[in-house]
DRENLOPA-653414 format. One record per residue: residue in three letters; x negated, y negated, z negated of N, C-alpha, C in turn. Coordinates in pm, whole numbers, m for minus. Layout:
BEGIN
- residu, n_c1, n_c2, n_c3, ca_c1, ca_c2, ca_c3, c_c1, c_c2, c_c3
- ALA, X, Y, Z, X, Y, Z, X, Y, Z
...
REM end
This chain:
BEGIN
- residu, n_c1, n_c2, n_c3, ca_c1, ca_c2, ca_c3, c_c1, c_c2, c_c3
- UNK, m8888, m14165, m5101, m8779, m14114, m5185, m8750, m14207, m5302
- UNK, m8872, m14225, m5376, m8843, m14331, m5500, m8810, m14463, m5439
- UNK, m8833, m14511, m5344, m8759, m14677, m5286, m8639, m14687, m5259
- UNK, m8537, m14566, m5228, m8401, m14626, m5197, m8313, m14641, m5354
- UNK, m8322, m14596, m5457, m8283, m14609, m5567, m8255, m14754, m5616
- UNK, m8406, m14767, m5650, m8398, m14938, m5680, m8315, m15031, m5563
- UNK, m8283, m14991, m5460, m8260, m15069, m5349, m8096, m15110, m5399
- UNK, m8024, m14913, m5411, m7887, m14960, m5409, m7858, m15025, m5542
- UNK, m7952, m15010, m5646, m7941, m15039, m5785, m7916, m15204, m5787
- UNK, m8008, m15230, m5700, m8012, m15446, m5723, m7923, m15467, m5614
- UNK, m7798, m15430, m5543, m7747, m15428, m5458, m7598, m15418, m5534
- UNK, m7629, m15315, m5668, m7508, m15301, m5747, m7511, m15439, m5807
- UNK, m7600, m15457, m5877, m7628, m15619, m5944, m7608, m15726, m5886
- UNK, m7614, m15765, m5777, m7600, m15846, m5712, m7432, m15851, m5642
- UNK, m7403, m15727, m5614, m7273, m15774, m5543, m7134, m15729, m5612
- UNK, m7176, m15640, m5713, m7041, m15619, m5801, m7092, m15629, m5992
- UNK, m7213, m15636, m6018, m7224, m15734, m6137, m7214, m15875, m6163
- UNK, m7248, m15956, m6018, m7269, m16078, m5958, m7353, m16129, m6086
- UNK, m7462, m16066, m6052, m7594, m16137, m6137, m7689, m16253, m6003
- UNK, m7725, m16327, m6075, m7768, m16413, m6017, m7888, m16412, m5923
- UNK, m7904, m16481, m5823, m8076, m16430, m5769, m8150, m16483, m5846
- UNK, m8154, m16521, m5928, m8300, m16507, m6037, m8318, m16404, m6059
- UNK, m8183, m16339, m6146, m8214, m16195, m6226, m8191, m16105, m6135
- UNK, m8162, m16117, m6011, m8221, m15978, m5925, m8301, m15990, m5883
- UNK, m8410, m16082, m5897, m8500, m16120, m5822, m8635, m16035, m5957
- UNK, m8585, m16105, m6073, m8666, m16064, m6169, m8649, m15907, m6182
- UNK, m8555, m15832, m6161, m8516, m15688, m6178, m8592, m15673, m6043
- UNK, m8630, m15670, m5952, m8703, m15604, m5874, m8829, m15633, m5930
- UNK, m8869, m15721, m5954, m9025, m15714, m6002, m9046, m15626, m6049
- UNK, m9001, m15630, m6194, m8977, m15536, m6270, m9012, m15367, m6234
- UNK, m8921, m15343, m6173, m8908, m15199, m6135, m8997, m15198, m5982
- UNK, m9038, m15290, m5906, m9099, m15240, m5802, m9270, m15225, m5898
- UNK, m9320, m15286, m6024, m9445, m15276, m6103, m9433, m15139, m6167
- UNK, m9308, m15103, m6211, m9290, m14952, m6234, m9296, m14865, m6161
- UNK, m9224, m14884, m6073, m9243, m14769, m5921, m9356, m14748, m5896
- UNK, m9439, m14886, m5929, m9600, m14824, m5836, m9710, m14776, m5960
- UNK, m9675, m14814, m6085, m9721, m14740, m6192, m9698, m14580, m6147
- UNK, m9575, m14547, m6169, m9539, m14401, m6199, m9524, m14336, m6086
- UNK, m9572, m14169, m6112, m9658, m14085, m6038, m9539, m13995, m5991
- UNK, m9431, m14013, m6041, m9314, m13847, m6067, m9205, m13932, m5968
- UNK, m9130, m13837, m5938, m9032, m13899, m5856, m8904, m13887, m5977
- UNK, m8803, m14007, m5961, m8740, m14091, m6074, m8682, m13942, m6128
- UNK, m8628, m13871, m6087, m8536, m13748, m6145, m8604, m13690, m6276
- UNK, m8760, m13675, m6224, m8867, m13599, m6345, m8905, m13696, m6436
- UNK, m8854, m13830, m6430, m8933, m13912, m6547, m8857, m13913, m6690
- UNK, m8930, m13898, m6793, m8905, m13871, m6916, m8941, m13951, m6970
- UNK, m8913, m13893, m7137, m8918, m14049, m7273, m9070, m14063, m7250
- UNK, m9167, m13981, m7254, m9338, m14015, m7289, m9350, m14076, m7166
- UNK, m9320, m14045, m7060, m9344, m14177, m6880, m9324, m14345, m6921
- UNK, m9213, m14348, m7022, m9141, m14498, m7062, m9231, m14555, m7138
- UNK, m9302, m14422, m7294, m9312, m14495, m7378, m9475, m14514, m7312
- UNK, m9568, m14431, m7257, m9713, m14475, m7167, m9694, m14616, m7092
- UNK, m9553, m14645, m7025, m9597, m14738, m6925, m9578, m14894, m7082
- UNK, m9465, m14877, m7158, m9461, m14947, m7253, m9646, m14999, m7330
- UNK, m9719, m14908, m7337, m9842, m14896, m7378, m9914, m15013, m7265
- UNK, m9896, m14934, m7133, m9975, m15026, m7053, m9994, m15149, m6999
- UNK, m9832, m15197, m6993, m9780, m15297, m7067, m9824, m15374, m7128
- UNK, m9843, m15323, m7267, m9897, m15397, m7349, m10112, m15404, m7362
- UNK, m10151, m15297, m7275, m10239, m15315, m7260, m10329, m15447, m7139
- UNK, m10205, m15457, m7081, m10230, m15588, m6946, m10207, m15650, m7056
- UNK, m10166, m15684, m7121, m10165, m15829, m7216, m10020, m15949, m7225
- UNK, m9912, m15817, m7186, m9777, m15904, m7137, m9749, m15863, m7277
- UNK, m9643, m16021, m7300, m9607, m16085, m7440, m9471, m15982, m7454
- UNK, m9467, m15939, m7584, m9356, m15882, m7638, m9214, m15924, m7543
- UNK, m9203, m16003, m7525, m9020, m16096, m7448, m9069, m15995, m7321
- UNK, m9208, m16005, m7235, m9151, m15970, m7086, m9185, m15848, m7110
- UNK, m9234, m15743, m7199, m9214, m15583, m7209, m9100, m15539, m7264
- UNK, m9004, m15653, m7323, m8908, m15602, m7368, m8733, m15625, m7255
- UNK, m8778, m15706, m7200, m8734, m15734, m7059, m8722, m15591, m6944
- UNK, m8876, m15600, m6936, m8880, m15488, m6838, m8867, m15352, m6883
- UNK, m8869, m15315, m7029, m8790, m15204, m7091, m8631, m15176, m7061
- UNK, m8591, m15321, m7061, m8455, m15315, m7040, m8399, m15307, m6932
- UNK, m8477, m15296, m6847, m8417, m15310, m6665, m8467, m15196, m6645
- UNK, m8564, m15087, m6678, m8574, m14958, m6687, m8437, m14893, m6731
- UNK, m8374, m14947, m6805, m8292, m14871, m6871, m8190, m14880, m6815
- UNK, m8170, m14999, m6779, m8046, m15001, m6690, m8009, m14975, m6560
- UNK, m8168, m14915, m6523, m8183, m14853, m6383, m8098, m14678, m6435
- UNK, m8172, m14644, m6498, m8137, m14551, m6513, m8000, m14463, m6607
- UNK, m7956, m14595, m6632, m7801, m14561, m6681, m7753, m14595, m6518
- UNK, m7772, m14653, m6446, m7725, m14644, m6342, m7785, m14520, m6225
- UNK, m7834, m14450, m6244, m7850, m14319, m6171, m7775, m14259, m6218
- UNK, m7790, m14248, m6339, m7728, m14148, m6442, m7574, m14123, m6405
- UNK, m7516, m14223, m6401, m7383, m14263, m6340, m7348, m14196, m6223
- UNK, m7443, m14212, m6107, m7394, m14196, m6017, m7489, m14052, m5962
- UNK, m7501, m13978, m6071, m7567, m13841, m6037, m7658, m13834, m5980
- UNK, m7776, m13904, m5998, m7911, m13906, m5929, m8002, m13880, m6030
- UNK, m7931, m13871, m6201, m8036, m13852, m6255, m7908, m13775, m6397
- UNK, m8009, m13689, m6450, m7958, m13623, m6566, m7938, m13619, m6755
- UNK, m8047, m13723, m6707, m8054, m13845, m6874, m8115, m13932, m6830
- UNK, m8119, m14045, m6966, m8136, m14173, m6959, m8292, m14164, m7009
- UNK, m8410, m14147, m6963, m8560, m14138, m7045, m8620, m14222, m7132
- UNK, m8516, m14332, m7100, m8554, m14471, m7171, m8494, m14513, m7300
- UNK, m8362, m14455, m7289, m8260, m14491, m7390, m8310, m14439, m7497
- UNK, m8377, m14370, m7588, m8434, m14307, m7719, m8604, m14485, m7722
- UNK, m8596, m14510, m7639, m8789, m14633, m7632, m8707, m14754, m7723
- UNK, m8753, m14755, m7773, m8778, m14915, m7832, m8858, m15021, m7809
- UNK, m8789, m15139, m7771, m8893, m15289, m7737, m8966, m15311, m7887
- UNK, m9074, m15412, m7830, m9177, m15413, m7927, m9120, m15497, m7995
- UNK, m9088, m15562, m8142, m8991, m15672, m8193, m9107, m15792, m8112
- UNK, m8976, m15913, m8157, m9042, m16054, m8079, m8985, m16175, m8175
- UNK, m9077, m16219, m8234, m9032, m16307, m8312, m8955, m16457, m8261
- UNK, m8823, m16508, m8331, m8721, m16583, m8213, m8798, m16732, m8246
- UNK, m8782, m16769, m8082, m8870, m16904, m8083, m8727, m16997, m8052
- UNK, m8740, m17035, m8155, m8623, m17136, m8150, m8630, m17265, m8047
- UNK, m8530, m17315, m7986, m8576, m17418, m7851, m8588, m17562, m7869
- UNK, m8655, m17628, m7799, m8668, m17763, m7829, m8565, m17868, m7823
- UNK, m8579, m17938, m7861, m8406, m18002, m7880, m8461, m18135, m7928
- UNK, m8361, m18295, m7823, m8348, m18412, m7937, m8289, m18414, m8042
- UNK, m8311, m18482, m8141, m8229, m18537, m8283, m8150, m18616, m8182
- UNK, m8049, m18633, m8326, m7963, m18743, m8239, m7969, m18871, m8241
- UNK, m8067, m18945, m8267, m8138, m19050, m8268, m8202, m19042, m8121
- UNK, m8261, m18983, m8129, m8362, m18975, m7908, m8248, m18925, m7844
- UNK, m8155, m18916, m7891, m8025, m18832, m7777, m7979, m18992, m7762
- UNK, m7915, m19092, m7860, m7893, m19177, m7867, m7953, m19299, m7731
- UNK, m8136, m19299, m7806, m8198, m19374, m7715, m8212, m19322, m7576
- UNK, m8156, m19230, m7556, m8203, m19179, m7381, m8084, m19232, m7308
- UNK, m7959, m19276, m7371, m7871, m19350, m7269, m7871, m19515, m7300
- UNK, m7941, m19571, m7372, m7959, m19701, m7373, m8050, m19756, m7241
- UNK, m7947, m19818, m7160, m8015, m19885, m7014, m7893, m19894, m6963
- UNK, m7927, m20025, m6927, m7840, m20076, m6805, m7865, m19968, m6645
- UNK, m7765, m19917, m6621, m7746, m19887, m6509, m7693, m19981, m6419
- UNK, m7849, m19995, m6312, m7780, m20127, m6232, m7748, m20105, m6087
- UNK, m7862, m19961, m6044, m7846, m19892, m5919, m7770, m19806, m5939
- UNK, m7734, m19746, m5748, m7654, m19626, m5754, m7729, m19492, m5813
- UNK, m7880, m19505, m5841, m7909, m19373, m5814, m7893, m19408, m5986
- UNK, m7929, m19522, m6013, m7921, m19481, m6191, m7776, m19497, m6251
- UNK, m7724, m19467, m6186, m7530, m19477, m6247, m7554, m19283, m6212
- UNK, m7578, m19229, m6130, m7522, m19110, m6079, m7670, m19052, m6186
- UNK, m7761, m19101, m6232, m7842, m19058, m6319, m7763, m18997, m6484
- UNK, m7686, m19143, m6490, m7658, m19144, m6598, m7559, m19026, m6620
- UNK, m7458, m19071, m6513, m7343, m18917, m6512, m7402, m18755, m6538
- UNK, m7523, m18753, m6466, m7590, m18617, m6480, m7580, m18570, m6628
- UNK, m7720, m18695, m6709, m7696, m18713, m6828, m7588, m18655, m6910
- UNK, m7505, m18744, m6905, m7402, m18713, m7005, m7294, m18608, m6966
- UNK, m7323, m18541, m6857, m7256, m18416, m6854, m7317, m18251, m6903
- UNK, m7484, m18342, m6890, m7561, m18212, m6930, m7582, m18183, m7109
- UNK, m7610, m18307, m7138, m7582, m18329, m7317, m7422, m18343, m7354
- UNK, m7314, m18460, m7277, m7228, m18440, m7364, m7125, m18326, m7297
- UNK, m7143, m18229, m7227, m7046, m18096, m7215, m7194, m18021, m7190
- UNK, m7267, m17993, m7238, m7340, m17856, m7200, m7365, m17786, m7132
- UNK, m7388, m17875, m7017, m7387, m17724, m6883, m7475, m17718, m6880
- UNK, m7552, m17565, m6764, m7663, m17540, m6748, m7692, m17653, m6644
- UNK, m7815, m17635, m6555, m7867, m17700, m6464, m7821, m17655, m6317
- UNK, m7760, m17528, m6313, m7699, m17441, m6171, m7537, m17508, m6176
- UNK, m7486, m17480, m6319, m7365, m17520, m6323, m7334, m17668, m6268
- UNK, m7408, m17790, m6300, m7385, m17881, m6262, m7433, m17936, m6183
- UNK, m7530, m17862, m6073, m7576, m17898, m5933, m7439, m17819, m5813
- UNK, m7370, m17752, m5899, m7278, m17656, m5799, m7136, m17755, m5806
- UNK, m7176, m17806, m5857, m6999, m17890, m5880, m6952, m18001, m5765
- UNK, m6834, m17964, m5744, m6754, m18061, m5625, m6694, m18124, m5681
- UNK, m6626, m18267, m5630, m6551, m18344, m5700, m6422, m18287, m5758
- UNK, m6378, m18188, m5695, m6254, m18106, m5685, m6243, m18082, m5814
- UNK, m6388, m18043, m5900, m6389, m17971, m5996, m6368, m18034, m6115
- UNK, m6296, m18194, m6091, m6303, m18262, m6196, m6132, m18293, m6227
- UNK, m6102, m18292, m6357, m6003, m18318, m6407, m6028, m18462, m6499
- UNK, m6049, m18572, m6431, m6107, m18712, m6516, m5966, m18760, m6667
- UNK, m5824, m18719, m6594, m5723, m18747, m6670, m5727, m18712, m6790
- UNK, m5733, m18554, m6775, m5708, m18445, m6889, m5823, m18480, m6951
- UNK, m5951, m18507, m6886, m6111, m18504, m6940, m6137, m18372, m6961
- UNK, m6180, m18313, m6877, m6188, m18168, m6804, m6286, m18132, m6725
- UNK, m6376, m18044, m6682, m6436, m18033, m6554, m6459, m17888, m6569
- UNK, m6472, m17812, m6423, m6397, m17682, m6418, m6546, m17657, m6376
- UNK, m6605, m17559, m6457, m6736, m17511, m6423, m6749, m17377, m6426
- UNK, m6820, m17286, m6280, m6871, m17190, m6252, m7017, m17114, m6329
- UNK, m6992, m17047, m6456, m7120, m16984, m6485, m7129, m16889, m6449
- UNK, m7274, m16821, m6511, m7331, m16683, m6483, m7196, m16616, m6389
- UNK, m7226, m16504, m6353, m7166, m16411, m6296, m7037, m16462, m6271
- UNK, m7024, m16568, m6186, m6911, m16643, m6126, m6784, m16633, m6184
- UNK, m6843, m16627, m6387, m6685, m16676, m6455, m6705, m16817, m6466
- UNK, m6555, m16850, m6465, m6541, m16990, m6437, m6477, m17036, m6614
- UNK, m6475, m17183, m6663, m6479, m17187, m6774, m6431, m17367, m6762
- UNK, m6322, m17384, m6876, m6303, m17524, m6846, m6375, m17616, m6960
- UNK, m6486, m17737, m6952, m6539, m17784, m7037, m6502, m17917, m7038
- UNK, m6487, m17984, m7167, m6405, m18080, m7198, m6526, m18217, m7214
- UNK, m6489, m18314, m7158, m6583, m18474, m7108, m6527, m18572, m7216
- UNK, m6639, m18631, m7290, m6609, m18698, m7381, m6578, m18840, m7269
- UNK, m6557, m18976, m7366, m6488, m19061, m7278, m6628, m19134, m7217
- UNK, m6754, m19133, m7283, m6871, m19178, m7211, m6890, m19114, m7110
- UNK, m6879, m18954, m7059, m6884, m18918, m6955, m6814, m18966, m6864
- UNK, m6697, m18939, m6883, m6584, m18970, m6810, m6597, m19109, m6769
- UNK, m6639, m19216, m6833, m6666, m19333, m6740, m6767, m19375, m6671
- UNK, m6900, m19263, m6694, m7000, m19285, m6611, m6989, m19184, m6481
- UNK, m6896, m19083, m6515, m6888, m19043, m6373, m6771, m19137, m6254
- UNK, m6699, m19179, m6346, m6572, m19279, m6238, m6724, m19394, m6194
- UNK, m6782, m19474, m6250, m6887, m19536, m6177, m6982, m19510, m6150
- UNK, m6953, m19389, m6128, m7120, m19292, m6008, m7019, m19280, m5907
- UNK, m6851, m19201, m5888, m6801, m19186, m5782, m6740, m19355, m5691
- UNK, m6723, m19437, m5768, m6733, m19599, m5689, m6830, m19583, m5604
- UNK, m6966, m19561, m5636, m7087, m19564, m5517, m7096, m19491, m5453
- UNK, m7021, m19396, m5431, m6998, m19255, m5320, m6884, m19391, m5162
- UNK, m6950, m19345, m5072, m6876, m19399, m4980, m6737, m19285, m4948
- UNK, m6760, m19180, m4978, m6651, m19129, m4979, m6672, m18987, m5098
- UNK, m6573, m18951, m5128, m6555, m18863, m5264, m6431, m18745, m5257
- UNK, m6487, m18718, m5137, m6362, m18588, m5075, m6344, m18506, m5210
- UNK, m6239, m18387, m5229, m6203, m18310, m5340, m6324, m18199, m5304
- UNK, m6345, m18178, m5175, m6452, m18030, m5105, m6591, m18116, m5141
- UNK, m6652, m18176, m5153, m6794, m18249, m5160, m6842, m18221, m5294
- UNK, m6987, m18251, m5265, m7061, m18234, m5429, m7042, m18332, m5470
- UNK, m7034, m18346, m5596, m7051, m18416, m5695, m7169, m18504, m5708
- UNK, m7244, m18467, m5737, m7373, m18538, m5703, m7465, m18504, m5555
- UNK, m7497, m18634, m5519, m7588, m18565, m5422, m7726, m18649, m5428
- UNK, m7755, m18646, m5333, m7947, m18706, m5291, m7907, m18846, m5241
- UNK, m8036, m18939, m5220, m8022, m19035, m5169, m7984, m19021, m5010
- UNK, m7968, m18881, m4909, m7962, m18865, m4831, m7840, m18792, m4798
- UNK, m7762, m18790, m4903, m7633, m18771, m4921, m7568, m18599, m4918
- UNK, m7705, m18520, m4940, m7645, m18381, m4941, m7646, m18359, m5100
- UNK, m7615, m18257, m5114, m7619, m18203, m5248, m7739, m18194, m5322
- UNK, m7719, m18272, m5463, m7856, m18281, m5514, m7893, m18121, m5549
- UNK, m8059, m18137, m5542, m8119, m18027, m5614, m8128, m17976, m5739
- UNK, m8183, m17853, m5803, m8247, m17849, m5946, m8351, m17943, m5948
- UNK, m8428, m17927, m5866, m8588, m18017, m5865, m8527, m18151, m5884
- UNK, m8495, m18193, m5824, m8429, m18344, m5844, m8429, m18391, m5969
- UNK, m8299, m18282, m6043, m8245, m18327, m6165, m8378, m18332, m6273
- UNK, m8456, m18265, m6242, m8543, m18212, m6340, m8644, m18338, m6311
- UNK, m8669, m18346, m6174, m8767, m18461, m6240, m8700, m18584, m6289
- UNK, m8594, m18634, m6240, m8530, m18762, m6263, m8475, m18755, m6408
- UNK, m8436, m18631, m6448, m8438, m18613, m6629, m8615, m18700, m6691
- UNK, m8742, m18631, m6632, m8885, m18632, m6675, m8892, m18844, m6693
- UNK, m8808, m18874, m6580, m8886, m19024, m6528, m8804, m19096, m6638
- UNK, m8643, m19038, m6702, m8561, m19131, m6783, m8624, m19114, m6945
- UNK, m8679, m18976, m6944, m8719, m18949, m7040, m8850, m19063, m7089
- UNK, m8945, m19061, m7001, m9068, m19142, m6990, m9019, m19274, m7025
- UNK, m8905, m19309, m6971, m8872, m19457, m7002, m8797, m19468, m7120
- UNK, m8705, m19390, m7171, m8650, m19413, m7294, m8732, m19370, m7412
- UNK, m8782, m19247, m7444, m8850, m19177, m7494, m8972, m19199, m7523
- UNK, m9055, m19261, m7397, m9198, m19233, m7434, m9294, m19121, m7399
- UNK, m9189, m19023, m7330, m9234, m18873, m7350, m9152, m18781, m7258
- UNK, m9246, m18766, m7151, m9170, m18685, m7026, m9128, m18529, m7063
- UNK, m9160, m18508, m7169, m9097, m18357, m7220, m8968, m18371, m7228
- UNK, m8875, m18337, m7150, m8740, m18355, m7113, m8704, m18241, m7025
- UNK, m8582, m18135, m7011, m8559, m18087, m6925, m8409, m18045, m6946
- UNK, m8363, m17967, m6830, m8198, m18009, m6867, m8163, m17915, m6923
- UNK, m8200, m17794, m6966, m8181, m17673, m7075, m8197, m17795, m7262
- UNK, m8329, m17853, m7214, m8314, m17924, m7363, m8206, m18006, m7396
- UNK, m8151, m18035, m7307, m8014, m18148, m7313, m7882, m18033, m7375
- UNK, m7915, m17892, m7324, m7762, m17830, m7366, m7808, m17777, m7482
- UNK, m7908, m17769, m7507, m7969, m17708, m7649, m7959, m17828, m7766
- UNK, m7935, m17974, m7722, m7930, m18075, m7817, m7792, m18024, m7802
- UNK, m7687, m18030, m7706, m7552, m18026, m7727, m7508, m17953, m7809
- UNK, m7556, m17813, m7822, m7500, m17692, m7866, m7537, m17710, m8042
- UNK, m7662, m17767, m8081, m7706, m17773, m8216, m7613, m17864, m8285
- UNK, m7593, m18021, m8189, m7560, m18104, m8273, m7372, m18144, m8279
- UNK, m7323, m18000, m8207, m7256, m17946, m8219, m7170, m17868, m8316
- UNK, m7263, m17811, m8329, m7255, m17680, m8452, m7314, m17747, m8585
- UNK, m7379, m17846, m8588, m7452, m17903, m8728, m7283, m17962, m8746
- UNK, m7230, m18018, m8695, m7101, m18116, m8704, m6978, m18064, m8775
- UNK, m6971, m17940, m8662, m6828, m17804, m8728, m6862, m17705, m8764
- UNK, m7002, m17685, m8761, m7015, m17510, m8803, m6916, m17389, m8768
- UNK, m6909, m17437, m8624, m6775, m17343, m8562, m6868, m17273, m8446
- UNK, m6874, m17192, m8498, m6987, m17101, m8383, m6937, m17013, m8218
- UNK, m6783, m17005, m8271, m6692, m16947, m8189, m6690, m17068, m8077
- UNK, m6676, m17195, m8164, m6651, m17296, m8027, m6735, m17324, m7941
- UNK, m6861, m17315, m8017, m6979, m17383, m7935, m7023, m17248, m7844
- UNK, m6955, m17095, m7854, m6998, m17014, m7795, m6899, m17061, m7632
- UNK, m6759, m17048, m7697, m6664, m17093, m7574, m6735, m17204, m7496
- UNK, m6791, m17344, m7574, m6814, m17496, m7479, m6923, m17434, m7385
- UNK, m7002, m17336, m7413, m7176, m17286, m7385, m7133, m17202, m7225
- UNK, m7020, m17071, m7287, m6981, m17015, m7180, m7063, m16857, m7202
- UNK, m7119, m16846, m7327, m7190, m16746, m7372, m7098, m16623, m7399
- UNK, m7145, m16538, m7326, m7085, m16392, m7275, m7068, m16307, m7441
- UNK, m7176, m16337, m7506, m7155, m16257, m7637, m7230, m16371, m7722
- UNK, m7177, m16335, m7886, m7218, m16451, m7964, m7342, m16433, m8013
- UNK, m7389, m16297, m8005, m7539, m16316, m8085, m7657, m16412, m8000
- UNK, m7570, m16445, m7829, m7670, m16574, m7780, m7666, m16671, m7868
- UNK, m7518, m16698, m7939, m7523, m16860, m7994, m7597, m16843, m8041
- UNK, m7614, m16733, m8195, m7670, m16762, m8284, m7773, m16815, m8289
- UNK, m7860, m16858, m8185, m8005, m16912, m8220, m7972, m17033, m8239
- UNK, m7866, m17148, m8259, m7819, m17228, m8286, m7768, m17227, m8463
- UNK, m7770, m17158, m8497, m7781, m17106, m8675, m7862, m17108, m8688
- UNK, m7995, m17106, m8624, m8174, m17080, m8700, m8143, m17275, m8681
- UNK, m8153, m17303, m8577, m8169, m17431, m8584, m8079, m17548, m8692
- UNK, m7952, m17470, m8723, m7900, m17554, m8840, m7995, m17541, m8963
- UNK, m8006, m17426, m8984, m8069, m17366, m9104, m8160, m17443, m9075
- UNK, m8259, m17436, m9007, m8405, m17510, m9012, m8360, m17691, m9043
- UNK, m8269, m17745, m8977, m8270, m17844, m9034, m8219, m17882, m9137
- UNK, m8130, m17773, m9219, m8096, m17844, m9376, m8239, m17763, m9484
- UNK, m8335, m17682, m9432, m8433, m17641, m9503, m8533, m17811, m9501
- UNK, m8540, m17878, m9375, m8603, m18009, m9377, m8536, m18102, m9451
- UNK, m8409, m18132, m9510, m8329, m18196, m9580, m8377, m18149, m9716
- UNK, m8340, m18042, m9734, m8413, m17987, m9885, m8525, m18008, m9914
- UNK, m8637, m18016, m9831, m8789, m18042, m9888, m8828, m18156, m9916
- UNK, m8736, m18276, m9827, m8762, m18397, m9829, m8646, m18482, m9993
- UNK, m8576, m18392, m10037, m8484, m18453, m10130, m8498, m18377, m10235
- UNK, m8479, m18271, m10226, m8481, m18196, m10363, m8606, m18186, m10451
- UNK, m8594, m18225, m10609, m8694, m18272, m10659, m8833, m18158, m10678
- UNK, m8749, m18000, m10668, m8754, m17887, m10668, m8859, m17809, m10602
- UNK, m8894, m17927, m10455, m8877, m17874, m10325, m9021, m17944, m10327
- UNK, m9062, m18031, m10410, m9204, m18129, m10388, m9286, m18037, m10486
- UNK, m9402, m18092, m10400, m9543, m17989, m10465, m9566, m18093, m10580
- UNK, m9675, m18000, m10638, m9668, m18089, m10775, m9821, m18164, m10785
- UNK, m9869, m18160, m10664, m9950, m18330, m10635, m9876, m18405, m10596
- UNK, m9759, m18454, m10556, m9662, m18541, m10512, m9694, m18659, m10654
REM end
């Protein structure tokens, strides 16, 4: 009885929320660790069922982010019964997540943003390297967004490229002129560059991977850098900061991002803030201890 619920529930998510298979993948976890926790069949479960499993939860030793996660996919299970008359309140909606203090993300200065495109690109794979690059730092895409892209999707004239996020809204992001000329000499080494084809592909000519990008980000990093801590979330997280340090236009960098609501940007405000608090300590006379 309790298994067909969750069934049509990630079925709603998946085919008319168009959430991604990560996050239906992660929403079943979720609720199939609940299901086998709880004893009542879903109709009888109440606020003290939520706030015990919340407890136990935290008694396995899971970090504030994934109890507050799986609080939330409780809840949205059950606004979705609720909906569709399988259930008579929400048991969850009165629970509160445990707070989680915001870990702000790792990010180059723009000095190592700088040095990570200094190199001669002399091969094909390091021209179509470089394009990755500077589409992932200088327009911000995720790592799905710009493994999904066909040539089709490029507007090189306008300096344009038409990208598919989250929940298959589509969003137009604008290519500075370094992009724009490292992708015209990544598509020269394409033997052919149909409008239907990926954009990037493998040395074997299908569509490149995530894995790919991610390590071939690790190997440029190692060589420019020094330091294989590189990944392509950190590239849109340099974009988005050194972005917003520039215009302090939070609206824009929400539009370039593709961010559904703005309180995502904001973690891009901790990171301004944090870096004019490092400006102040290092200048202001105010700001030095008084063994200095």
């Amino acid at each position: 009885m309790k298994a067909e619920h969750p069934q049509d529930f990630l079925d709603y998510l998946a085919h008319q929320k168009r959430y991604s298979e990560n996050t239906v993948a992660a929403y079943r976890r979720d609720l199939t660790r609940f299901s086998r926790w709880l004893e009542v069949p879903w109709k009888d479960t109440r606020s003290h069922h939520i706030s015990s499993y919340v407890a136990f939860l935290h008694g396995k030793g899971l970090a504030p982010r994934s109890i507050q996660r799986a609080l939330s996919c409780i809840r949205s299970f059950f606004t979705y019964l609720e909906k569709n008359g399988r259930a008579d309140h929400n048991p969850a909606a009165g629970n509160k997540s445990p707070k989680r203090s915001v870990k702000l993300p790792n990010l180059l200065d723009t000095d190592q943003a700088a040095r990570l495109f200094v190199f001669d690109a002399k091969t094909d794979i390091d021209k179509r390297d470089r394009a990755i690059m500077e589409l992932l730092y200088g327009s911000g895409l995720r790592l799905t967004e710009l493994t999904k892209l066909d040539v089709r999707d490029l507007q090189l004239e306008s300096g344009f490229v038409t990208v598919q996020g989250k929940g298959g809204k589509t969003r137009q992001v604008p290519m500075g002129s370094h992009c724009i000329k490292a992708i015209n000499t990544w598509l020269l080494c394409r033997t052919q560059s149909a409008p239907g084809q990926p954009l990037f592909t493998s040395r074997g000519g299908n569509r490149i991977s995530p894995r790919s990008v991610q390590a071939r980000l690790k190997v440029w990093a190692q060589r420019q850098l020094g330091s294989n801590q590189l990944h392509p979330h950190m590239l849109r997280h340099s974009f988005a900061s050194h972005v917003l340090e520039s215009s302090s236009d939070l609206r824009a960098v929400q539009e370039l991002l593709g961010h559904a609501h703005i309180s995502t940007t904001q973690i891009y405000t901790h990171l301004d803030f944090q870096h004019l608090a490092k400006v102040y300590d290092a200048a202001h006379p105010r700001a030095q201890s008084q063994d200095d």
